[in-house]
LUMPATOR-870149 format. One record per residue (C-alpha): residue number from 1; residue in one letter; chain; x, y, z. Coordinates in Angstrom, 1 decimal. Example, Ala and Ser with C-alpha at 12.3 -4.5 7.8 and 13.67 -1.06 7.14 Angstrom:
% LUMPATOR-870149
<1 'A' 'A' <12.3 -4.5 7.8>>,
<2 'S' 'A' <13.7 -1.1 7.1>>,
This chain:
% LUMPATOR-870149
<1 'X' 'A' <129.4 335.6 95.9>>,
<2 'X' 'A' <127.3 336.1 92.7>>,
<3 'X' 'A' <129.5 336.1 89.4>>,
<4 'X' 'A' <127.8 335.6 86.2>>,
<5 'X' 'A' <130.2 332.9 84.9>>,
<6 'X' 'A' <130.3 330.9 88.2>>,
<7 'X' 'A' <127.8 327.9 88.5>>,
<8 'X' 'A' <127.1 328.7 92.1>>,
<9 'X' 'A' <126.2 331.7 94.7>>,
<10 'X' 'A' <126.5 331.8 98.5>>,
<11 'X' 'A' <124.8 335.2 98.7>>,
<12 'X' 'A' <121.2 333.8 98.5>>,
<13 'X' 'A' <119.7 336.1 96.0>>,
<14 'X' 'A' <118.0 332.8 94.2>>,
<15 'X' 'A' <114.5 332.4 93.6>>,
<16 'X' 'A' <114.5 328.6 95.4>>,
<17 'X' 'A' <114.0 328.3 98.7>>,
<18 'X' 'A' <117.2 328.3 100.3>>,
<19 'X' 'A' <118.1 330.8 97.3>>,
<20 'X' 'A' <120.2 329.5 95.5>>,
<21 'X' 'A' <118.2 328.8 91.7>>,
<22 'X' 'A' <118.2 331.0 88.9>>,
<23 'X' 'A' <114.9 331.0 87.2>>,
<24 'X' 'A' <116.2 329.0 84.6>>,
<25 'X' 'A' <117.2 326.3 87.0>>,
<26 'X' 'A' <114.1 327.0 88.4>>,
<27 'X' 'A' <112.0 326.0 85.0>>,
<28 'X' 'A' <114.4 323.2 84.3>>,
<29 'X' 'A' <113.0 321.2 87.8>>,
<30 'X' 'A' <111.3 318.3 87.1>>,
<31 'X' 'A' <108.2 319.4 87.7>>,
<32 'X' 'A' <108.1 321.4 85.2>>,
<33 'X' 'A' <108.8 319.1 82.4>>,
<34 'X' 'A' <105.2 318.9 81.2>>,
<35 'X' 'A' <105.7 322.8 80.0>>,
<36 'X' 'A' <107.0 324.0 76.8>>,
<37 'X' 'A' <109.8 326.0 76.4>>,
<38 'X' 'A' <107.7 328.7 75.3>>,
<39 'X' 'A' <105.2 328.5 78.5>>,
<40 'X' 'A' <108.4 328.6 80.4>>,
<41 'X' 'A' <109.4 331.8 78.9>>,
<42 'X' 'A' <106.2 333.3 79.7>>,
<43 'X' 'A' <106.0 332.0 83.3>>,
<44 'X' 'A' <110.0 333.6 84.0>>,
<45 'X' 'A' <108.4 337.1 82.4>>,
<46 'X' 'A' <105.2 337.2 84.9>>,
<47 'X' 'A' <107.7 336.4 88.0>>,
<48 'X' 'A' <109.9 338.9 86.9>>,
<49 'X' 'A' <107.3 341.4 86.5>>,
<50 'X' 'A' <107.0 341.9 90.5>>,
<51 'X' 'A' <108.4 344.4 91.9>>,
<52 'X' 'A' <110.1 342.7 95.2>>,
<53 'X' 'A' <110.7 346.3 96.9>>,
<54 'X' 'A' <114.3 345.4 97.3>>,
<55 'X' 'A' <116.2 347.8 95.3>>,
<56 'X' 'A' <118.4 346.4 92.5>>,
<57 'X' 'A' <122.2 347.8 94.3>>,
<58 'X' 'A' <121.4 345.1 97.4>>,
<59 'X' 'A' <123.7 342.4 97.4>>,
<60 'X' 'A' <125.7 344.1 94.8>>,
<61 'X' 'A' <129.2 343.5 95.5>>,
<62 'X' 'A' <132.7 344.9 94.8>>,
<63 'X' 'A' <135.6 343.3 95.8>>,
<64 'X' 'A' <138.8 345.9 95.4>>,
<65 'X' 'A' <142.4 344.2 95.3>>,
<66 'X' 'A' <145.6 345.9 94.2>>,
<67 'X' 'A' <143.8 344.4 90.3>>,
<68 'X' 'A' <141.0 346.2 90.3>>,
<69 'X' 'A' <141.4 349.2 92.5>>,
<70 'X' 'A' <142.3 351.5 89.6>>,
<71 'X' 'A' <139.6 350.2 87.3>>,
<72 'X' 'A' <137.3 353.2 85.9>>,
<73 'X' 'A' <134.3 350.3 85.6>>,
<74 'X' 'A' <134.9 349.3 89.6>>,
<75 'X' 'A' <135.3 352.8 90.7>>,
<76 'X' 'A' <132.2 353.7 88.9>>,
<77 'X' 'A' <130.4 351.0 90.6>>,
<78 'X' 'A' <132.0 352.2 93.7>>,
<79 'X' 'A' <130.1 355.3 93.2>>,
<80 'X' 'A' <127.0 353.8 92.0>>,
<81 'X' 'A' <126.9 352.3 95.2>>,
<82 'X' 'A' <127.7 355.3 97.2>>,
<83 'X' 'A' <125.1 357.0 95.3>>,
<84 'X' 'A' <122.3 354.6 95.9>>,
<85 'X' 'A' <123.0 354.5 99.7>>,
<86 'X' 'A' <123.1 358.6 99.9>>,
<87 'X' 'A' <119.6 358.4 98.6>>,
<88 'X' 'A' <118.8 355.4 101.4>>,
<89 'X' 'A' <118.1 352.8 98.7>>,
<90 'X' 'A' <121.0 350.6 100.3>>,
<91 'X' 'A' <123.6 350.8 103.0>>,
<92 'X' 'A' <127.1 350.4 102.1>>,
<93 'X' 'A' <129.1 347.8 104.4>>,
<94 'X' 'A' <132.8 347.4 103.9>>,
<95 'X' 'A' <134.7 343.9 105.0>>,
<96 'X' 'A' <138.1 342.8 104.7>>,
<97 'X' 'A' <141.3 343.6 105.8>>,
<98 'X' 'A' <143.3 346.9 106.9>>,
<99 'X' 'A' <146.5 346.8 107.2>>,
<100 'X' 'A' <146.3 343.1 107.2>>,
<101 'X' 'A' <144.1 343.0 110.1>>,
<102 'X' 'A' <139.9 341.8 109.6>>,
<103 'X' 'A' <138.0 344.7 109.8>>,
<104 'X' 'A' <133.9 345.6 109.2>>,
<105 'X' 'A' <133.3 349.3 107.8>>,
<106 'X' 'A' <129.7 351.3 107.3>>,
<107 'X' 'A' <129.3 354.1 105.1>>,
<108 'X' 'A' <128.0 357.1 106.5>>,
<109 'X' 'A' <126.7 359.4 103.5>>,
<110 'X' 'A' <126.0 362.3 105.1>>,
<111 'X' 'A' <130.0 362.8 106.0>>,
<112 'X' 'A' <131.1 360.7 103.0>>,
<113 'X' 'A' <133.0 358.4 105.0>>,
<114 'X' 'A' <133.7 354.7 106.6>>,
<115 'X' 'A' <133.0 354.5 109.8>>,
<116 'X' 'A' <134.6 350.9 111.8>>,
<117 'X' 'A' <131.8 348.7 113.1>>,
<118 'X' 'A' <134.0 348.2 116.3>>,
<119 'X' 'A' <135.3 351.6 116.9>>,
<120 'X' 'A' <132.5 354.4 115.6>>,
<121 'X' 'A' <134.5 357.0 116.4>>,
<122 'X' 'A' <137.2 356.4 113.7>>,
<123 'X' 'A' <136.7 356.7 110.3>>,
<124 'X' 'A' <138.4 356.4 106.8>>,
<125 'X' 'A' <137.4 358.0 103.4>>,
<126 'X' 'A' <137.6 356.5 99.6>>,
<127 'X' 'A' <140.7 357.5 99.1>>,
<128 'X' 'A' <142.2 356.5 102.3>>,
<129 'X' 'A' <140.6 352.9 101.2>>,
<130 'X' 'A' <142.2 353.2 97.9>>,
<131 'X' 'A' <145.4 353.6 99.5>>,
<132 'X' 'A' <145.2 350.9 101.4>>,
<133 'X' 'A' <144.3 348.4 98.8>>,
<134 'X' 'A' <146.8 350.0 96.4>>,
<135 'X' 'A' <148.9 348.8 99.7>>,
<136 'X' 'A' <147.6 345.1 99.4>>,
<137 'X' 'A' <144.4 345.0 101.4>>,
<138 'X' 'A' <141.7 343.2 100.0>>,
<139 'X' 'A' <137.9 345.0 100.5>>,
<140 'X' 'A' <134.7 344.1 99.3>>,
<141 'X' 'A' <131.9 346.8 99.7>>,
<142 'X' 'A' <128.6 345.7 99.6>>,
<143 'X' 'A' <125.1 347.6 99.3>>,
<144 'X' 'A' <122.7 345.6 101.5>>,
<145 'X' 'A' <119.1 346.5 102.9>>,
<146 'X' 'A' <119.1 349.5 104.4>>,
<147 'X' 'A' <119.3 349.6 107.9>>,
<148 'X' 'A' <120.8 345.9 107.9>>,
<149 'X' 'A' <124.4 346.9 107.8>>,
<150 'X' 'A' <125.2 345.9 111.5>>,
<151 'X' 'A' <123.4 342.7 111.1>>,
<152 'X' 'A' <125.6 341.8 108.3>>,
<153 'X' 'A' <127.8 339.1 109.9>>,
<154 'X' 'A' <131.8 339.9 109.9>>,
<155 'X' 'A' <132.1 336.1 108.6>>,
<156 'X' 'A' <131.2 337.5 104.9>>,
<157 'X' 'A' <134.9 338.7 105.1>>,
<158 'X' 'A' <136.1 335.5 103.9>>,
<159 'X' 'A' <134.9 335.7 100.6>>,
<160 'X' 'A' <138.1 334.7 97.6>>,
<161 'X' 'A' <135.8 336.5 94.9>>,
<162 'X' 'A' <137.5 339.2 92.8>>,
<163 'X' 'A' <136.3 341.8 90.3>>,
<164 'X' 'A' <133.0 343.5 90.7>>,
<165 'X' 'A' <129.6 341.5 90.6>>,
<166 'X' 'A' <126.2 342.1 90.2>>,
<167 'X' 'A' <123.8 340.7 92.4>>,
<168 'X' 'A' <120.5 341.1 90.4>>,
């Protein structure tokens, strides 16, 4: 996952083509070399001036552990999130483990709750999550594209990242 003091980043949010560059990897290719720092600059300020149309919460990610769970600034993000998908700019997915066993969540705004990928019918809320993790589950809740929550693949529960990141 993205974290601002890792070298790397398996969520593809890069500006390369298999997204995985920053732009200041980007500028630093060889092919570049016959620009000045300065006409870097410039060029990173005129590709960040597009608006891509994805909204800036996709591919933000949270991962709550028994470390983080009661941490204002994750719980705030928690909300951001929840916030941002109640206003359709992202669905919320939820992976990792309940009561030690895999499991994929969706958030459904209108009822404020997680529904489970596998069984629709069942649901948990926030603080049932909370208690869980408090417990020693591991989740990491996710705002992705909206309408892209199912195709989300269950695989991106094996993540080892902890804390919150930003994915911008």
């Amino acid at each position: 996952m993205f974290d601002r003091s890792a070298d790397a980043t398996i969520d593809g949010f890069g500006v390369d083509h298999d997204g995985h560059a920053s732009i200041r990897d980007f500028f630093g290719a060889e092919i570049f070399d016959g620009y000045t720092a300065q006409q870097k600059l410039d060029l990173s300020a005129f590709l960040l001036s597009f608006d891509s149309g994805t909204a800036p919460a996709v591919g933000y990610t949270l991962t709550l552990t028994t470390d983080t769970i009661d941490d204002r600034r994750v719980l705030a993000d928690w909300s951001t999130l929840r916030g941002q998908a109640r206003i359709r700019n992202v669905d919320l997915i939820v992976r990792g483990t309940i009561n030690g066993q895999v499991r994929a969540l969706s958030y459904r705004p209108l009822s404020d709750d997680y529904v489970f990928d596998a069984a629709p019918t069942r649901s948990l809320s926030r603080a049932e999550l909370q208690a869980l993790v408090r417990r020693g589950d591991t989740l990491t809740v996710m705002g992705v594209a909206p309408s892209s929550a199912q195709a989300v693949p269950e695989a991106v529960t094996n993540t080892t990242h902890v804390g919150g990141s930003r994915g911008h």
